[in-house]
C-alpha positions as CSV (number, residue, x, y, z in Angstrom):
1,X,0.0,0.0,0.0
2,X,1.0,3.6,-1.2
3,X,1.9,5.5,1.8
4,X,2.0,4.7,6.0
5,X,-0.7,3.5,7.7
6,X,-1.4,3.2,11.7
7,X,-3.5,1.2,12.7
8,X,-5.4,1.5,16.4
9,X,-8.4,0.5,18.3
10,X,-10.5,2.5,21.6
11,X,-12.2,-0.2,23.3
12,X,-14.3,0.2,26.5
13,X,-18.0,-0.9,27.8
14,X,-21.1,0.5,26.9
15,X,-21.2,4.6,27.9
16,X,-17.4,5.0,26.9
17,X,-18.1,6.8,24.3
18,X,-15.6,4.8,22.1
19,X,-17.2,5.0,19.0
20,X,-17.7,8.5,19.5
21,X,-14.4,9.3,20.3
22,X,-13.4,7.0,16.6
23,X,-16.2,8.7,14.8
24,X,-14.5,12.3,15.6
25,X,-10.7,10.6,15.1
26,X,-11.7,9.9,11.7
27,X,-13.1,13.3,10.7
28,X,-10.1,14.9,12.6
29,X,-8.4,12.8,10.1
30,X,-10.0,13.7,7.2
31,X,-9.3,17.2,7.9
32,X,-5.9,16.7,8.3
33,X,-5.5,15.3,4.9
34,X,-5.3,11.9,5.5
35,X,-7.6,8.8,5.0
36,X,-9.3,6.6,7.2
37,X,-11.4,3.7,7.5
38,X,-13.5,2.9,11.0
39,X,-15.3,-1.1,12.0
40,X,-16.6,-1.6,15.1
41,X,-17.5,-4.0,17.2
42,X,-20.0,-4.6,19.9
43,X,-22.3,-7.4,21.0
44,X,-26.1,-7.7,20.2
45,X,-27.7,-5.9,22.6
46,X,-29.9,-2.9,22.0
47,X,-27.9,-0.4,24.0
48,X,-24.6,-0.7,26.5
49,X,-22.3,-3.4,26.4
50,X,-19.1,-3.9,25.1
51,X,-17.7,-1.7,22.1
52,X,-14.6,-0.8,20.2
53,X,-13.5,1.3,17.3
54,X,-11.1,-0.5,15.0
55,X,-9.4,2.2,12.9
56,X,-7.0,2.5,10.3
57,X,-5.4,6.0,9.0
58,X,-3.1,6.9,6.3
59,X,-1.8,8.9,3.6
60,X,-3.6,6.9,0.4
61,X,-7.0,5.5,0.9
62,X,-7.2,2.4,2.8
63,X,-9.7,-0.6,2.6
64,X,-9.4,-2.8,5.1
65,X,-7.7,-3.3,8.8
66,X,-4.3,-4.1,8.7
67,X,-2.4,-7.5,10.3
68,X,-2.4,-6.1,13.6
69,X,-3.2,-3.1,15.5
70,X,-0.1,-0.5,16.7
71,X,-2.1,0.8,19.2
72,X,-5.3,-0.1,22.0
73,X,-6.4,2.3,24.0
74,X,-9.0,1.1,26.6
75,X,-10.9,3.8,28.6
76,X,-11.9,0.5,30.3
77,X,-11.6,-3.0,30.4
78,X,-15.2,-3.7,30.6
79,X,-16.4,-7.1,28.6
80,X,-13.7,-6.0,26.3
81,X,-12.9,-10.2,26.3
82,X,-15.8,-10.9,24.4
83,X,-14.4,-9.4,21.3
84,X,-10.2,-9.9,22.2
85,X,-9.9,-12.0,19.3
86,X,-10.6,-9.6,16.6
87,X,-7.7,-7.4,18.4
88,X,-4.9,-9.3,17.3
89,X,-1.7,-7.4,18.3
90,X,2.0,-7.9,18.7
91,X,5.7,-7.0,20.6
92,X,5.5,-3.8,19.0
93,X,1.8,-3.0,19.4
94,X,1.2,-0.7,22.7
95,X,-1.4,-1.2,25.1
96,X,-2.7,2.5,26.6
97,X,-5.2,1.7,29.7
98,X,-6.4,3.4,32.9
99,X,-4.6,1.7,35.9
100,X,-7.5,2.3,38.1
101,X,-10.0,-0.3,35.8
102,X,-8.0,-3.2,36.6
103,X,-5.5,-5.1,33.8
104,X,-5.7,-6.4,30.2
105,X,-7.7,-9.4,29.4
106,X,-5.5,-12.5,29.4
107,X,-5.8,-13.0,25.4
108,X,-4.3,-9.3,25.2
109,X,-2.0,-9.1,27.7
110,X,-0.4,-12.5,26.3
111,X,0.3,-11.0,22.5
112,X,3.0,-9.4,24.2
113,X,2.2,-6.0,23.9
114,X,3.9,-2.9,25.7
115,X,1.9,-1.0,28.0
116,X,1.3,2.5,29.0
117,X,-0.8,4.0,31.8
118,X,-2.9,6.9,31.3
119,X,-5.5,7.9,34.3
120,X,-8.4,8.6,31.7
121,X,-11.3,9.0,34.9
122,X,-9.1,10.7,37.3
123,X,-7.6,13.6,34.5
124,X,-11.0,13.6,32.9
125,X,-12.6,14.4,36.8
126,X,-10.2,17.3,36.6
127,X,-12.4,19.4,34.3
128,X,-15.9,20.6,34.8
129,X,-17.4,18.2,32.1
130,X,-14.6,16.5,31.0
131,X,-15.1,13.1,29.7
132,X,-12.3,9.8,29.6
133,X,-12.8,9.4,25.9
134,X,-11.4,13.1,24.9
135,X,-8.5,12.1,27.2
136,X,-8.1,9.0,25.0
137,X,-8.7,10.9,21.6
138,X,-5.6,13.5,23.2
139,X,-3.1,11.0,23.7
140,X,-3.9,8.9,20.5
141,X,-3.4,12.6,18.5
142,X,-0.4,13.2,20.4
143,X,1.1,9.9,19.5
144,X,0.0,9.6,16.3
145,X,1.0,13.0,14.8
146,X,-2.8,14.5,14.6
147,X,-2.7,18.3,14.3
148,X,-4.9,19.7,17.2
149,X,-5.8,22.2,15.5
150,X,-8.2,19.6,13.5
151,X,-9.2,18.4,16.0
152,X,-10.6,21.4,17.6
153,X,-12.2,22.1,14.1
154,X,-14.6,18.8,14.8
155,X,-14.8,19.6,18.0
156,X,-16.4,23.0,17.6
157,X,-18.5,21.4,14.6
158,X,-20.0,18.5,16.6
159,X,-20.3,20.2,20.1
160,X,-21.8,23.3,18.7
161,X,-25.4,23.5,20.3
162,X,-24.1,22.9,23.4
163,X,-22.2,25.7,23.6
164,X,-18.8,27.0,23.8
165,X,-18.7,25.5,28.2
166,X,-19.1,22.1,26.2
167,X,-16.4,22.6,23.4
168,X,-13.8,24.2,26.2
169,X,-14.0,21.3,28.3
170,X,-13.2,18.5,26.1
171,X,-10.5,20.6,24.5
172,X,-9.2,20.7,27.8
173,X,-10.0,17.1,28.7
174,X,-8.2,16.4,25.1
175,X,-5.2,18.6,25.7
176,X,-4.5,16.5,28.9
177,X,-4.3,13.0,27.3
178,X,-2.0,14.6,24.8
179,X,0.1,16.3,27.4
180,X,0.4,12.5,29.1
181,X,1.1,10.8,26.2
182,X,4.4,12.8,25.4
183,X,6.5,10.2,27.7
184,X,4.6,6.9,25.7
185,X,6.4,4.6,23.4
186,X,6.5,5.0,20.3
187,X,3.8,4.1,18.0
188,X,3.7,4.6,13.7
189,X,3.4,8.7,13.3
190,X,2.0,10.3,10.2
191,X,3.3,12.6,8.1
192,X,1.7,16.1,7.2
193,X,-1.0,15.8,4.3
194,X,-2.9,18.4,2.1
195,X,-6.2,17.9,0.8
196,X,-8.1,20.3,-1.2
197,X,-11.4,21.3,0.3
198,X,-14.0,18.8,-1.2
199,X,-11.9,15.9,-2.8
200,X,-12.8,13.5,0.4
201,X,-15.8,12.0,1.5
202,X,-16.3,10.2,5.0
203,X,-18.8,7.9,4.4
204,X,-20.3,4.6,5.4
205,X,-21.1,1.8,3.0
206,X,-25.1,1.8,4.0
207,X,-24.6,5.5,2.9
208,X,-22.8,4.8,0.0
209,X,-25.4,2.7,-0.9
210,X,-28.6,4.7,-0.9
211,X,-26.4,7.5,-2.6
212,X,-26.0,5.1,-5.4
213,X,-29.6,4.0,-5.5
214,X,-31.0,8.0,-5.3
215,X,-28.7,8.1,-8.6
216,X,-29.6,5.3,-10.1
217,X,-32.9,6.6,-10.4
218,X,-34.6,4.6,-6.8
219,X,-37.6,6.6,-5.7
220,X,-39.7,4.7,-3.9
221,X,-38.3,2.1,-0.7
222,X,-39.8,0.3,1.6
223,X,-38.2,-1.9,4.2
224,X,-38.0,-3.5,7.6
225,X,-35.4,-2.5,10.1
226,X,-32.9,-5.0,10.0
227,X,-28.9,-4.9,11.4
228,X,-26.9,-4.3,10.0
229,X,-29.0,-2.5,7.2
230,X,-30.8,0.0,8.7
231,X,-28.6,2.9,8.5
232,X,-29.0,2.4,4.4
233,X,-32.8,3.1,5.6
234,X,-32.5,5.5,7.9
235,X,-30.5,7.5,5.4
236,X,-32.7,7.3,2.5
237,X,-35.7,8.2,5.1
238,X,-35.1,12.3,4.9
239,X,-33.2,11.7,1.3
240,X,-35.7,10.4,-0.7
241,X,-38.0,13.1,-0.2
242,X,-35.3,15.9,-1.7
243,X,-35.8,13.9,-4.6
244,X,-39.6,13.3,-4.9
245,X,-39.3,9.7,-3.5
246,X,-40.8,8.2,-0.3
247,X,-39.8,5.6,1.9
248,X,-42.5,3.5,3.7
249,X,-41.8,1.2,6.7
250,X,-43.5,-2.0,6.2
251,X,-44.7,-4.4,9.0
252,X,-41.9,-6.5,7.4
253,X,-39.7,-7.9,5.3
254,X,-42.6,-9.8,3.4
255,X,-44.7,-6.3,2.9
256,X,-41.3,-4.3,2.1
257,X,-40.7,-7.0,-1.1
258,X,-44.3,-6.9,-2.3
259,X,-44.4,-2.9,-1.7
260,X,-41.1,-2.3,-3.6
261,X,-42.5,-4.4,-6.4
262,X,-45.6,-3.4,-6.4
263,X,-44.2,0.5,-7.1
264,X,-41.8,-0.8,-9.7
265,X,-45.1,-2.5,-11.9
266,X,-46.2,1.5,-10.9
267,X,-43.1,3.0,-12.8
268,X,-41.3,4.3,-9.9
269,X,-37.7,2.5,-9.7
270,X,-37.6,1.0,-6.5
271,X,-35.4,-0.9,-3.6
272,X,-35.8,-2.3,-0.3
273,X,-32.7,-3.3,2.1
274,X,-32.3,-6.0,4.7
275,X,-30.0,-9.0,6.0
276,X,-29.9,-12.4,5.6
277,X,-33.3,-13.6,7.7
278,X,-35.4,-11.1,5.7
279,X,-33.3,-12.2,2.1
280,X,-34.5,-15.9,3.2
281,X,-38.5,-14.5,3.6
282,X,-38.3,-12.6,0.7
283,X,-37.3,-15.1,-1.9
284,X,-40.7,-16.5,-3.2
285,X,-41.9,-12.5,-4.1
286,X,-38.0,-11.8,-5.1
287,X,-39.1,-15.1,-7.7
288,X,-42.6,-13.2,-8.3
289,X,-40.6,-10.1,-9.9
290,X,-38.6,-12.2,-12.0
291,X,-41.7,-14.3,-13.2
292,X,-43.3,-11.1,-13.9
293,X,-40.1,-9.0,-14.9
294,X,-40.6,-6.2,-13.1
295,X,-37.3,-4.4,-11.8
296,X,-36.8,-4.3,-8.2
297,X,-33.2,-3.9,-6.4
298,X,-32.9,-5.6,-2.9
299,X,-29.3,-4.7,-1.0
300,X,-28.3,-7.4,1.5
301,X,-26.3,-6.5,4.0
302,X,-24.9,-9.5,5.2
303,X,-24.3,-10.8,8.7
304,X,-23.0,-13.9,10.3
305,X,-25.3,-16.9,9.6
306,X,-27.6,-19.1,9.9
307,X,-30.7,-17.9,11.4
308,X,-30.5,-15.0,13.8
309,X,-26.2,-15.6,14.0
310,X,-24.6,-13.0,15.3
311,X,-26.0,-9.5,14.0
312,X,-23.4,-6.9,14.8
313,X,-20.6,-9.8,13.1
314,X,-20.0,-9.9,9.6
315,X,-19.6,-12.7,7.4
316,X,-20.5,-13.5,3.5
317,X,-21.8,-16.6,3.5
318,X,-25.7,-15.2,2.5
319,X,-23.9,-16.0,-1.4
320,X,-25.9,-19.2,-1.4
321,X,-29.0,-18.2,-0.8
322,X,-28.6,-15.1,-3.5
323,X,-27.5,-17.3,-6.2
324,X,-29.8,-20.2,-5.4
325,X,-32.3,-19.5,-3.2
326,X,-35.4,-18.5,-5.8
327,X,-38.0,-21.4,-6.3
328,X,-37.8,-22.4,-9.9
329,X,-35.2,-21.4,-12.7
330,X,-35.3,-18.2,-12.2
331,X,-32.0,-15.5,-13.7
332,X,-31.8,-12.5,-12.0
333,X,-28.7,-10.6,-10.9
334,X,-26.4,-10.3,-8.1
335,X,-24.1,-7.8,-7.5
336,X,-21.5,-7.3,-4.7
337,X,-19.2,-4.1,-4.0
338,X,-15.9,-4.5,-3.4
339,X,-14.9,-1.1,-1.1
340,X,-16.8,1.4,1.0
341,X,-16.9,3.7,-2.0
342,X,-17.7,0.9,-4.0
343,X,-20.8,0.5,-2.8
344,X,-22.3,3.4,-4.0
345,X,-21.1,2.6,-7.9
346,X,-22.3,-0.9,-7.7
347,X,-25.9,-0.2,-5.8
348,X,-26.3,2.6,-8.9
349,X,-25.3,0.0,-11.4
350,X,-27.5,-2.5,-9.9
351,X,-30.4,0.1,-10.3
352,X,-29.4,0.6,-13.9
353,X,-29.4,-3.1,-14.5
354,X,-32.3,-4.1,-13.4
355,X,-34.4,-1.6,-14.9
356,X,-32.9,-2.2,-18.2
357,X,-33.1,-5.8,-18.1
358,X,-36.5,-5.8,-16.1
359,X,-35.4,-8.2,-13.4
360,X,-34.9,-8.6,-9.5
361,X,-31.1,-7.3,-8.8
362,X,-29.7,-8.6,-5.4
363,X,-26.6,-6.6,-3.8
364,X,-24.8,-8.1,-1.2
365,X,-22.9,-5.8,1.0
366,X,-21.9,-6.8,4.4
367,X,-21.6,-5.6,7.9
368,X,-18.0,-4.4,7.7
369,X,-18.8,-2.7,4.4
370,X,-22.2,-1.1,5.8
371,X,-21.5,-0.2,9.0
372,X,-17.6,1.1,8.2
373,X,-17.5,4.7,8.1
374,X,-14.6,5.5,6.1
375,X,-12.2,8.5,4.7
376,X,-12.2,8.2,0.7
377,X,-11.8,10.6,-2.3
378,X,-14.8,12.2,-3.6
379,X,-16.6,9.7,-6.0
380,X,-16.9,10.2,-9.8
381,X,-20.5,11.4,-10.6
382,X,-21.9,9.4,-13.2
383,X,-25.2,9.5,-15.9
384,X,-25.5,5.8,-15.2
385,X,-29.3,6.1,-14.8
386,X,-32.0,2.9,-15.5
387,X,-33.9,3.5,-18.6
388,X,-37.0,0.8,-18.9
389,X,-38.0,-0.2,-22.6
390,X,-41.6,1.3,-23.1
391,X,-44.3,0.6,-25.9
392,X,-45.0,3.2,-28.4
393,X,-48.0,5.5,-27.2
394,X,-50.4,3.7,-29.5
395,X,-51.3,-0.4,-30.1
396,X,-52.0,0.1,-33.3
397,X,-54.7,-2.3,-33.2
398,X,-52.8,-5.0,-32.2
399,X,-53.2,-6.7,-28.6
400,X,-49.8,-5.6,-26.1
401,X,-47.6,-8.6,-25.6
402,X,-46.2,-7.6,-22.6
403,X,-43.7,-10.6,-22.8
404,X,-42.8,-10.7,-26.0
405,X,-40.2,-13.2,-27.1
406,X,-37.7,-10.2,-28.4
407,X,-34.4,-11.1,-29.6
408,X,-32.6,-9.3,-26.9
409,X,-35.1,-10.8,-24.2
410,X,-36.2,-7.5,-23.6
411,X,-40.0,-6.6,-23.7
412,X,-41.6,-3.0,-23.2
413,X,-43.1,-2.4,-20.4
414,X,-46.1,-0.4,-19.8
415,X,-47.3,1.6,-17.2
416,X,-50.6,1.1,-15.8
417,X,-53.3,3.4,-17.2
418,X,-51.8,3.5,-20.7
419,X,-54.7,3.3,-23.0
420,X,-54.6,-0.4,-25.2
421,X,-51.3,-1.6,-23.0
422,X,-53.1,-3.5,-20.0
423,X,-51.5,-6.6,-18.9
424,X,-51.6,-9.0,-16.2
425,X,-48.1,-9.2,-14.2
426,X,-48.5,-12.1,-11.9
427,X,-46.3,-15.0,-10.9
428,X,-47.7,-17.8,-13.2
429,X,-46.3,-19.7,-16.5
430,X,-47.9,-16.7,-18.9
431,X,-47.9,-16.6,-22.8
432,X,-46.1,-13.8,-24.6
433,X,-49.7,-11.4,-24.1
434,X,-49.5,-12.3,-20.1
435,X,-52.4,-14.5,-19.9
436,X,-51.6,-17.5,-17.5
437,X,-50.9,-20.7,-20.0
438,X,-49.2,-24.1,-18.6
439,X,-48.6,-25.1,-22.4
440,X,-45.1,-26.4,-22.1
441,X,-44.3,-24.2,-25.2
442,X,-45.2,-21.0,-23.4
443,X,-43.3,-21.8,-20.5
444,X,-40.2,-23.0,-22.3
445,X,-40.1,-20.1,-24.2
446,X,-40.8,-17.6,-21.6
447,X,-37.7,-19.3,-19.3
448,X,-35.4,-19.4,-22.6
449,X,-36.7,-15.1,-23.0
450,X,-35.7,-14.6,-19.4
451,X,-32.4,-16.2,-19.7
452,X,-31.3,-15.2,-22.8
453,X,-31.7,-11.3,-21.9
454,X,-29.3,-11.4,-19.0
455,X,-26.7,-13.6,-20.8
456,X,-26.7,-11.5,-23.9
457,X,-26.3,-8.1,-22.4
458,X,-22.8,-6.1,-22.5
459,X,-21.2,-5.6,-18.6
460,X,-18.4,-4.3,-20.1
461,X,-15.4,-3.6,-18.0
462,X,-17.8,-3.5,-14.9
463,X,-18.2,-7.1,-14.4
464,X,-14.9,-7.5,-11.9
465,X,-11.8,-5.3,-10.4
466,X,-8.7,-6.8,-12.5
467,X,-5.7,-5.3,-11.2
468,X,-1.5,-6.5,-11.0
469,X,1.1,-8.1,-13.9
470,X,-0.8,-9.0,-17.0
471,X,1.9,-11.9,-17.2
472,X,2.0,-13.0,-13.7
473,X,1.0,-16.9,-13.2
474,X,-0.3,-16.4,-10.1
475,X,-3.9,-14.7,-9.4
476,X,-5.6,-14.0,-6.4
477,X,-10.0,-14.4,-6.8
478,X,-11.9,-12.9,-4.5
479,X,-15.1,-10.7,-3.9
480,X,-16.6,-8.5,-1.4
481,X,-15.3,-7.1,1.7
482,X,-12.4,-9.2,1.1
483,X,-11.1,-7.5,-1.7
484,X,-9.7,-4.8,0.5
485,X,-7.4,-7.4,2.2
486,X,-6.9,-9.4,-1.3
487,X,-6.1,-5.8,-2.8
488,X,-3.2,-5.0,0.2
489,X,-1.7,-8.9,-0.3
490,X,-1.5,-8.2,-3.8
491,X,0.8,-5.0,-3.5
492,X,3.2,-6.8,-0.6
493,X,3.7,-9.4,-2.9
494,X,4.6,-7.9,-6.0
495,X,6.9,-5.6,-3.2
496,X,8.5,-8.7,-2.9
497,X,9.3,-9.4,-6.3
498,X,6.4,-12.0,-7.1
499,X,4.5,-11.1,-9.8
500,X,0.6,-11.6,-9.5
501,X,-3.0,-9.9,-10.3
502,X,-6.2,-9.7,-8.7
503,X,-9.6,-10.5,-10.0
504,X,-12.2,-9.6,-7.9
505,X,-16.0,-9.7,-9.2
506,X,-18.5,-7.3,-9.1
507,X,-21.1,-9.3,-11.2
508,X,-21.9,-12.4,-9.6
509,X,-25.0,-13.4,-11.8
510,X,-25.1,-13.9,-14.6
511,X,-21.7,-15.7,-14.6
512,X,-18.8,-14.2,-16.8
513,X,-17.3,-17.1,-18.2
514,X,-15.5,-15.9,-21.2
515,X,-14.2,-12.7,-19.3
516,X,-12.8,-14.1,-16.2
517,X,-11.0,-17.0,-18.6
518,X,-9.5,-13.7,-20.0
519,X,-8.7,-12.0,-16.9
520,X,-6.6,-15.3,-15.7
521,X,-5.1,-16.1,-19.3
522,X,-1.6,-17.3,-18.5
523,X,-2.6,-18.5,-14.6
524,X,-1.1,-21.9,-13.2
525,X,-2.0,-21.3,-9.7
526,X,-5.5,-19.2,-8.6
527,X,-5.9,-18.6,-4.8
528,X,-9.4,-17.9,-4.1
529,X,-10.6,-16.0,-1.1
530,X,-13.8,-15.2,1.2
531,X,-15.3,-15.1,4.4
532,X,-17.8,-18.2,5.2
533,X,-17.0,-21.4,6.7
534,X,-17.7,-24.0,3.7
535,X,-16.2,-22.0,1.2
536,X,-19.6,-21.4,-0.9
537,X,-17.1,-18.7,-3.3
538,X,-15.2,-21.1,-4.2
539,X,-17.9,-23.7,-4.8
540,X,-19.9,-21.8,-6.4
541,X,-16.9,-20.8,-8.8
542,X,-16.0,-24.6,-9.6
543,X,-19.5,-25.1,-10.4
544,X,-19.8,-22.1,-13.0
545,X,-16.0,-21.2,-14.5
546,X,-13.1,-23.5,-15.4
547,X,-10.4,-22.2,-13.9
548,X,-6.8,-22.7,-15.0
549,X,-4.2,-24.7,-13.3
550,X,-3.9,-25.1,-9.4
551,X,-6.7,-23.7,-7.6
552,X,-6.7,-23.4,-3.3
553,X,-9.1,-21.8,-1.1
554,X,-8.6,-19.6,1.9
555,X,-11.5,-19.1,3.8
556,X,-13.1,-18.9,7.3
557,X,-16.5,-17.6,9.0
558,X,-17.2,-14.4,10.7
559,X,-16.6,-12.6,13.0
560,X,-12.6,-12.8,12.6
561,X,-12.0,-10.7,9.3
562,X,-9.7,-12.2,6.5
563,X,-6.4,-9.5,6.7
564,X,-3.5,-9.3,4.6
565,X,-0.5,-11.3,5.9
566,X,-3.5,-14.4,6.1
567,X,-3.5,-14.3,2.1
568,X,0.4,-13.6,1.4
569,X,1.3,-16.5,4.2
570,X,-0.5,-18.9,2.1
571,X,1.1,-17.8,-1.1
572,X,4.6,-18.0,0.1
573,X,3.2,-21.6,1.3
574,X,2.6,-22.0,-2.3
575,X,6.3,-21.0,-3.7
């Protein structure tokens, strides 16, 4: 990776303020110049409990967490256990923590670590309204090389209707940590950055995501609140209305499916969100829109699995259940981002797509994509709107075939109330006109239609991320969230003289056969990558590509991320 990264994390219990104190780090950061990118972590309760801001900062964009952190600040130790493992840290990492809460957790304290005291609750008790987390955020700037003076900019902006008593005392509780963390150990410091006013976004993926749909054209959503989706929602709420659109919140995930496709056969491009339970209730209507080819987008936001799993955890293994879970032979699409940013590119292409091809489109984000807040240069903006096929304004006499058997696959769509173009949109075997029919001819022909228009449309360049040596042997596969990681192993091993490339898809459905045999032209050895226990990426690619030469699989579950040194240990394996 282009420039120096440092990688920390502010862990306490619930009331810390830890993701507070990461949500300003971040912005401090971005104000500074530099980029950032913030996961947390916390259990499933409602409110309280453990939590912890895992961030990463540098001076190019980062996309993922790094091997292990440099630096744990702990305002306390409370339940901080619970999540230990996904703190992986080393001899060099440092360990900052308030003497009075006690001592690290076993699985920390045994990584080695150095330590550091810092009396968070007895400097923050020092000022009128101080709090321990500004002390934290002080002595993380301090050791990190944050200018105060940004930080005082975020400061003033967020503490700003409470009044300038407010601002004052966490500047002061702030300038206190920093003034104790002048003695610390050393942890990774980074240098100065400029970045013109504008050209950076901080941004979570569920944001990213409803941008990208409002572009694409969405205007109507409805949807059930759902973790880790609901901050797409809850964004879209006021947003949609800026832009004539409504959102409606359904009794639940079965009403949110039906409504969203019910306002699509309206003429209103449409989208609902959710996880992987409502995905798995939504599938038989998800199959209705395909039957009936009406356009409907539906972003999963994935979580660890099965059933209820673990909802604040992520994980990608709801792949399955996109690609095969509709009742019947039924082509749709899926889509998946592969960044933060992505997400809002992919979620407008999705939008496009499915309006144009008059199907269901399924994105699958994930929880570390959705929930991760991160620093990242302003996206493109791009005329990438969906554009439905519509009948000519007269029938000319002749009755509408809504379905059509076009050579593209592709049949205009009307919208209800046009005069000679009424049709019946329903989930049955239909003839080209839409009247129900279980003539094997009708239905053969109407499945062959609904196949043929997804296979014979141009993705273009779209379709996948191909990045490294055109000539290397050796290509890393992945999708998703894990392409951050993939994308870091990738530049670490070419730094180490190996030559290699990364292919990591964006369209799922329909399957790219031709173009990924392209992209890995040359490959003896293909290392594929994901995050789920039974390695459904890689099955599902042995069941749909041929892929050249060697072929192993990394993979493990949720909630333990995949990182960087994971993928470049197994290729040196592999030398």
């Amino acid at each position: 990776m282009d420039g120096r990264t440092v990688s920390l994390v502010i862990a306490g219990s619930g009331g810390a303020g830890v993701v507070t104190a990461g949500s300003l780090l971040i912005e401090a950061a971005a104000r500074a110049g530099w980029y950032a990118y913030m996961t947390r972590s916390s259990g499933p309760q409602i409110r309280g409990g453990e939590a912890a801001a895992m961030i990463r900062l540098g001076t190019a964009p980062v996309d993922g967490h790094d091997d292990c952190f440099d630096l744990l600040v702990a305002v306390d130790w409370g339940n901080v256990h619970r999540f230990a493992a996904e703190i992986p840290l080393g001899p060099d990492s440092l360990i900052v923590a308030d003497p009075a809460e006690g001592v690290a957790p076993p699985a920390l304290a045994a990584s080695g670590a150095r330590g550091a005291e810092l009396p968070m609750q007895a400097l923050a008790k020092g000022v009128a309204g101080g709090r321990p987390n500004m002390v934290a955020l002080g002595a993380i700037g301090a050791m990190i090389g944050l200018p105060e003076a940004a930080v005082e900019s975020v400061l003033r902006t967020h503490l700003a209707r409470k009044g300038e008593a407010a601002i004052e005392a966490s500047l002061a509780a702030y300038r206190l940590g920093a003034a104790a963390a002048v003695e610390f150990p050393a942890v990774p410091r980074l240098a100065p950055a400029e970045a013109p006013a504008g050209s950076r976004w901080s941004i979570t993926g569920n944001e990213a995501a409803g941008i990208g749909a409002l572009r694409g054209g969405v205007r109507f959503v409805a949807a059930y609140p759902i973790t880790p989706a609901t901050e797409m929602l809850e964004w879209l709420a006021p947003a949609l209305p800026k832009v004539g659109g409504v959102l409606v919140q359904a009794e639940d995930e079965l009403a949110s499916i039906n409504q969203a496709i019910g306002a699509s056969y309206g003429g209103v491009p449409s989208l609902t969100a959710t996880s992987g339970p409502g995905l798995a209730l939504m599938t038989e209507s998800i199959g209705l829109a395909v039957a009936a080819e009406v356009p409907v987008v539906i972003v999963n936001v994935m979580r660890g699995g099965p059933s209820t799993g673990i909802p604040t955890k992520s994980e990608q293994s709801d792949l399955n259940i996109a690609v095969y879970g509709l009742h019947g032979d039924a082509p749709h699409l899926v889509l998946a981002p592969t960044s933060v940013a992505d997400c809002l590119f992919t979620t407008q292409w999705a939008v496009h797509l499915a309006e144009a091809l008059q199907t269901a489109a399924i994105v699958l984000s994930d929880q570390s994509m959705g929930q991760a807040r991160a620093v990242v240069p302003r996206p493109a903006e791009l005329a990438f709107i969906g554009r439905r096929e519509r009948p000519a304004a007269v029938a000319d006499g002749a009755a509408y075939r809504r379905y059509a058997n076009t050579a593209s696959g592709v049949s205009p769509m009307a919208v209800p109330g046009m005069a000679g173009f009424a049709y019946t949109a329903d989930g049955l075997s239909h003839s080209e006109s839409g009247t129900p029919s279980s003539q094997a001819s009708d239905h053969a022909a109407q499945l062959d239609k609904r196949e043929r228009k997804l296979a014979a449309h141009d993705y273009g360049d779209h379709w996948a991320l191909v990045e490294g040596d055109a000539d290397a042997d050796t290509a890393i596969l992945t999708w998703g969230s894990t392409t951050g990681p993939a994308r870091e192993a990738l530049a670490r091993w070419q730094a180490a003289g190996h030559p290699a490339r990364l292919v990591a898809l964006r369209l799922i459905l329909p399957v790219q056969p031709e173009r990924l045999a392209r992209a890995l032209a040359g490959v003896r050895r293909v290392l594929v990558v994901e995050q789920t226990h039974s390695g459904q990426f890689h099955r599902f690619l042995r069941a749909h590509y041929e892929l050249p030469g060697e072929v192993r699989a990394l993979h493990h579950p949720g909630p333990l991320p995949v990182r960087p040194g994971a993928i470049t240990d197994e290729l040196a394996r592999w030398s």
